[in-house]
N, C-alpha and C positions, 0 to 999 in steps of 0.2 A: 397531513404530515408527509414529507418530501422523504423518500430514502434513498439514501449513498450509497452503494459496497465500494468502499476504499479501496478494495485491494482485488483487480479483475487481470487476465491476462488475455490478451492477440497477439496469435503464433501464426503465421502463415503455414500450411499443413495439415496443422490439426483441425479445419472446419471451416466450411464459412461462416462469417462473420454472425449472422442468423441467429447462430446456434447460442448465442451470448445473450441477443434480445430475448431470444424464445425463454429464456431460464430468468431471465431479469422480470419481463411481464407474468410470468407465470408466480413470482414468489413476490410480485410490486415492490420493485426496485427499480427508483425513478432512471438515476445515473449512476453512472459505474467511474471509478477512477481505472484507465488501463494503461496496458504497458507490455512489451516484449517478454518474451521466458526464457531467452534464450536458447529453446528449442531448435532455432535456425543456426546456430551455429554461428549467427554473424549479426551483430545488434544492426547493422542498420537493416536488414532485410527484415526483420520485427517493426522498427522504426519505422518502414515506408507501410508496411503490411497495416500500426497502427493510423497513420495519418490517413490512409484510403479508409479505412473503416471509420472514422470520423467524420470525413467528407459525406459520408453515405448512409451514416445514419446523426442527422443535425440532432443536436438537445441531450442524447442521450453519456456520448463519453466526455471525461476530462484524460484528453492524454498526459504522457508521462514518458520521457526519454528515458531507454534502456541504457545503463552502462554497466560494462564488463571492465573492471578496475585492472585485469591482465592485458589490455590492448593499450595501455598506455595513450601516447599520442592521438594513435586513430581517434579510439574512443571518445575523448577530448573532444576532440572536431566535431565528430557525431553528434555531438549532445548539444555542442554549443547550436548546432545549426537548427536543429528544433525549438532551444530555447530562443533565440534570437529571431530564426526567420518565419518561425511556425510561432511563436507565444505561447506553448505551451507551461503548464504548470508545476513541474518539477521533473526530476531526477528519480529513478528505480533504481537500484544498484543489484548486481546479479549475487548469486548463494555464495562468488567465488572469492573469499578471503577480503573482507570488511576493513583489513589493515593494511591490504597492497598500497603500494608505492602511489599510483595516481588517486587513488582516495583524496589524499590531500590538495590535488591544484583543481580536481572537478567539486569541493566542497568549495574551493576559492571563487571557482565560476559560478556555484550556486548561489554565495552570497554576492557576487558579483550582481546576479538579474534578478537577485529577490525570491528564488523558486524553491519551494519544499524540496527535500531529499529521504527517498524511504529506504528502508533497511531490508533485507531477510535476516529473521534472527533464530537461534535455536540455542542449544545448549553445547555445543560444539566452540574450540576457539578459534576457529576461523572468525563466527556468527555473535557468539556469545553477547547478552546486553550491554556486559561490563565494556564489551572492545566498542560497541554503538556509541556506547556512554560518554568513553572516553573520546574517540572523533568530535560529539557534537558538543562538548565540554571546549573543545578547542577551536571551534567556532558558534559561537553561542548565538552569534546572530541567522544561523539558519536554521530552520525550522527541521529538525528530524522524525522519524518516523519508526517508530520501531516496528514491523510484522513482526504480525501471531504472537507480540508478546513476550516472545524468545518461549511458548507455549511450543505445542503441538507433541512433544513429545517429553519434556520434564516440567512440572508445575513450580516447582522451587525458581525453575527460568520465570516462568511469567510474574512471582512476583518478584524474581530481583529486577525485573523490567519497571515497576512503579521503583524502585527504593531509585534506580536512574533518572526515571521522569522527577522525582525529588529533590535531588541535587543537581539537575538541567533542566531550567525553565522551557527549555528549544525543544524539548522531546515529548512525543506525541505517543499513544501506544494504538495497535489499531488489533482487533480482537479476534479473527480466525485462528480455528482449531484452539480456542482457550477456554478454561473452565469458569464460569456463570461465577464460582466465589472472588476467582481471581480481577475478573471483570467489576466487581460491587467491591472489591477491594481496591480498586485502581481510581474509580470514579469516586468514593469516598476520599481516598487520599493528596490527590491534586485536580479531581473537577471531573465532568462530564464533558467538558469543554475540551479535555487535551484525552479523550476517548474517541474512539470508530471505531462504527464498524463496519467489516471484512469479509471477504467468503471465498479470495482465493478460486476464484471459477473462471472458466476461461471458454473459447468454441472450441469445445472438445477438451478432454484430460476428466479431472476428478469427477465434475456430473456427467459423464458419458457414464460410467456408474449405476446410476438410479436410472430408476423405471421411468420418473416423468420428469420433462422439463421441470427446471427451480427446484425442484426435491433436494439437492445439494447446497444450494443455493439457502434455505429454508432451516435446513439443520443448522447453517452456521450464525442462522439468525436467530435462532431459537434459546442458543446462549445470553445472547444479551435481553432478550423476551422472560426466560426462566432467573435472569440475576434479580436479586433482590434490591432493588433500585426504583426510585418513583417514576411513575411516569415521564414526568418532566424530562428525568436524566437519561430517560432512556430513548425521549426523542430526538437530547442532543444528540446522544450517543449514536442512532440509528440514521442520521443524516446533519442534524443542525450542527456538530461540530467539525464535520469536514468541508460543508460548506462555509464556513464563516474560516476557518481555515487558509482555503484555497479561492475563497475572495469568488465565488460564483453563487446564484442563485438558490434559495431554498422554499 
């Protein structure tokens, strides 16, 4: 069985790159989806930070262009130019307000090249599901992605994130920091198939933390391990649907 975390980050700063394999081999987790954190203050210095760390370790990332929806144009640019000249597989969007103005012409470009676009969500309205919902309801044809659920810190969020995936066939849920029922609630509801899972780990930040490599990494796994879900679902869950997904190997 092949495992994804969907949801990885490369911040120049926070470590080298290393520090992301060492956590990945240590809890076997094949590939990682990655992506800027905006820690640098400036998505393309994430963006180049991500593309060298691709380079340098083959097989293991799917990157993912950072956008910050308050740079307008810039941003724009930035993204297109990974999508286009790099081939990379989708769009991150940063914590900063889900509703900004350019939301709307970098979902145009997304469906423009075909490429997933993932969310941060929480229970805030900047974040909230309902704001996710609404965006990928008005472009149906792109593939969305809700993080953590709209979880990590209200459970009523993660499951008004399935009643979304509900009424938006485009919407995806992916499962760091969410609770094992809501997860067995998600995958009963619209599939294992429009499930991932996450862990939110990066070189350096949340498992700088724990004692050993993958110990962070391990917890966020152990949600979709402890949900009450077959096996089956929990393979897709654990890699086979973000692979089939994002159209790469499993």
């Amino acid at each position: 069985m092949v495992v994804i975390d969907a949801h990885c980050h490369l911040s120049k700063g926070r470590g080298p790159v290393e520090l992301l394999i060492e956590s990945m081999d240590a809890a076997g987790v094949d590939k990682a989806v990655v992506f800027g954190s905006g820690a640098a203050k400036d998505p393309a210095i994430d963006n180049r930070f991500v593309a060298e760390a691709d380079e340098a370790c083959p097989g293991r990332f799917i990157p993912f262009a950072f956008f910050d929806p308050r740079y307008e144009e810039i941003g724009l640019e930035e993204v297109e130019k990974y999508l286009k000249d790099y081939g990379w597989k989708g769009v991150k969007v940063s914590h900063q307000h889900a509703v900004a103005r350019f939301m709307y012409p970098m979902m145009e470009m997304a469906e423009s090249y075909g490429v997933v676009v993932v969310v941060h969500s929480d229970h805030s309205i900047r974040n909230h599901p309902y704001i996710i919902g609404d965006i990928a309801n008005s472009f149906p044809k792109v593939k969305t992605v809700i993080l953590h659920m709209g979880g990590g810190t209200c459970f009523d969020s993660e499951l008004l994130s399935t009643k979304m995936a509900v009424k938006n066939d485009n919407i995806y849920l992916e499962t760091c920091y969410s609770n094992p029922y809501a997860i067995k609630q998600a995958v009963e509801t619209i599939g294992a198939d429009r499930v991932m899972f996450g862990s939110d780990s990066s070189n350096g930040g949340y498992g700088s933390r724990f004692d050993k490599p993958g110990d962070y990494m391990d917890l966020m796994l152990d949600a979709v391990r402890f949900a009450d879900i077959t096996d089956e679902q929990k393979k897709a869950v654990l890699g086979d649907s973000t692979a089939k997904l994002l159209g790469v190997d499993a």
